[in-house]
C-alpha positions in Angstrom: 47.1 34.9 23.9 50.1 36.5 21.9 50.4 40.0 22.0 53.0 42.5 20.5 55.7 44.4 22.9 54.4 47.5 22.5 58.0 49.0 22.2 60.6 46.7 20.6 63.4 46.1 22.9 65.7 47.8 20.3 65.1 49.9 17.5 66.9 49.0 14.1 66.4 51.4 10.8 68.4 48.7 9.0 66.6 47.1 6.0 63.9 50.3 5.9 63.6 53.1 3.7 62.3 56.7 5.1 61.1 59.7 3.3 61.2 62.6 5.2 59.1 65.5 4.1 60.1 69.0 5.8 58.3 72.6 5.3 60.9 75.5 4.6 58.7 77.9 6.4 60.6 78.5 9.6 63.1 76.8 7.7 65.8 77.6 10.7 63.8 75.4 13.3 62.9 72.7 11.0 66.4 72.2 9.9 67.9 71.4 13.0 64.8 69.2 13.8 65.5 67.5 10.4 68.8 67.3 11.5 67.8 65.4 14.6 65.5 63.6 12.6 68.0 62.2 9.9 70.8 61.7 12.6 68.6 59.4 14.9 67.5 57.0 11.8 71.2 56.7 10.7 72.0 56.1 14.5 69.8 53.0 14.5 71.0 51.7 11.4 69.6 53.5 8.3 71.8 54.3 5.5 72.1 57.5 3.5 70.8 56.0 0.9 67.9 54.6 2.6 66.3 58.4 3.4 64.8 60.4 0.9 64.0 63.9 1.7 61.6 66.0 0.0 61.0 69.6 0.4 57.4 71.5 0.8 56.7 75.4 0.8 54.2 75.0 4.0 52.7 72.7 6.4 49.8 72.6 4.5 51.8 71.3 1.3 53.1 68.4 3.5 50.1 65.7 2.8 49.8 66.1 -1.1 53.5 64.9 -1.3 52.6 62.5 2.1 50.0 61.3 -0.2 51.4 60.8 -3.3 54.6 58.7 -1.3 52.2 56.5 0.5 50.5 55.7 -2.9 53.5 54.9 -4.2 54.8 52.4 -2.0 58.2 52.8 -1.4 58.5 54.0 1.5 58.5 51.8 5.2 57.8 54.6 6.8 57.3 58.8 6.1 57.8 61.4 8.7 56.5 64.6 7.9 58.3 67.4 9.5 57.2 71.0 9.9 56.8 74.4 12.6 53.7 76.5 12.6 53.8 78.9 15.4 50.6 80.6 16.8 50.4 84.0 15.8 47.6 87.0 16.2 45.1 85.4 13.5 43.4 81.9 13.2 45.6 81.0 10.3 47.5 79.0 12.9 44.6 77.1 13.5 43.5 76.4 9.8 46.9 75.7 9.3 47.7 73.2 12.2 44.6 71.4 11.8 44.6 71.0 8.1 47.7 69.6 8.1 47.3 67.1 10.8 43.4 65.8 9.1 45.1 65.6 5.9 48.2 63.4 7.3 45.3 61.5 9.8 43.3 60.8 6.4 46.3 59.4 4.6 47.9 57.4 7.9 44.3 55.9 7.7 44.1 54.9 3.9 47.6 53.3 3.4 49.4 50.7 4.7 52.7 53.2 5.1 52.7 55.1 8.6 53.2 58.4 8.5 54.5 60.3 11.8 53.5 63.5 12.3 56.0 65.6 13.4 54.6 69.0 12.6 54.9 71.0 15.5 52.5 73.2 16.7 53.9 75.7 19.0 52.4 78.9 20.6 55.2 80.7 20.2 58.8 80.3 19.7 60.5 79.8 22.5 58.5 76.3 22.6 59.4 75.7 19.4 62.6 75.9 19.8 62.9 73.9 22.9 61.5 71.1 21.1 63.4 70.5 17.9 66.6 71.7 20.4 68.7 68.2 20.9 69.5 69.2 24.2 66.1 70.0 25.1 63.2 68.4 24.2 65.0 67.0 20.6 61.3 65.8 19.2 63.1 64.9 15.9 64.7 62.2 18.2 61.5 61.3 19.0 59.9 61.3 15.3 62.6 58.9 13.6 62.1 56.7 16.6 58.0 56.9 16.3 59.2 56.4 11.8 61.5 53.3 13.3 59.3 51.1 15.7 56.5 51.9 13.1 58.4 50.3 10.0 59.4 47.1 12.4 56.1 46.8 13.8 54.6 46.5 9.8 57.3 44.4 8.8 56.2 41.6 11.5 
């Protein structure tokens, strides 16, 4: 039987376009993870010109413009990236959840993956241990996800 390596030996960006889609609410954190992001798919051979960003109000803006890029086809792979931090009402979990069936639905219904990195922190010192690039750097972790994703549909 042939299988597939489950994680290529190494990643290459080269040949693939990206769109990335970023909320600007907690626009502080998600710029340095889009930072980390965008600085790991150039690392593994993206160009500039190969990533497309594309800027929401909120994480729950994130899959009409997820969906309208999937439809579209241009795109090898789109990571969607985003911070919504608990707070004393259940918005958090409207929010969270929304976002992440709306991506789920549209991952499910295209042939473009789409990585969710929308983190979902209960407060922020998590949050900003993740998108940190000497921490936890989950934008790192996102373009690599956007990467091995975009090489595994090119097979």
């Amino acid at each position: 039987m042939k299988t597939s390596k489950s994680t290529p030996e190494k990643l290459s960006a080269k040949g693939h376009k990206f769109a990335i889609i970023l909320s600007r609410y907690n626009d502080d954190l998600g710029s340095e993870l889009l930072k980390n992001t965008h600085e790991t798919l150039l690392k593994n051979g993206a160009k500039e010109k190969s990533i497309t960003l594309f800027r929401v109000p909120g994480a729950l803006e994130i899959p009409v413009i997820a969906n309208v890029l999937a439809l579209k086809d241009k795109f090898d792979a789109i990571i969607c990236l985003g911070i919504v931090i608990r707070g004393d009402t259940p918005h958090f979990d409207l929010v969270a959840n929304e976002c992440y069936r709306g991506l789920m639905d549209i991952s499910l219904c295209s042939d473009t993956p789409i990585i969710f990195g929308v983190l979902t922190t209960n407060n922020l010192k998590q949050a900003k241990d993740r998108v940190a690039k000497s921490k936890m750097n989950k934008g790192k972790e996102f373009a690599e996800a956007a990467i091995e994703m975009a090489m595994l549909l090119k097979r």
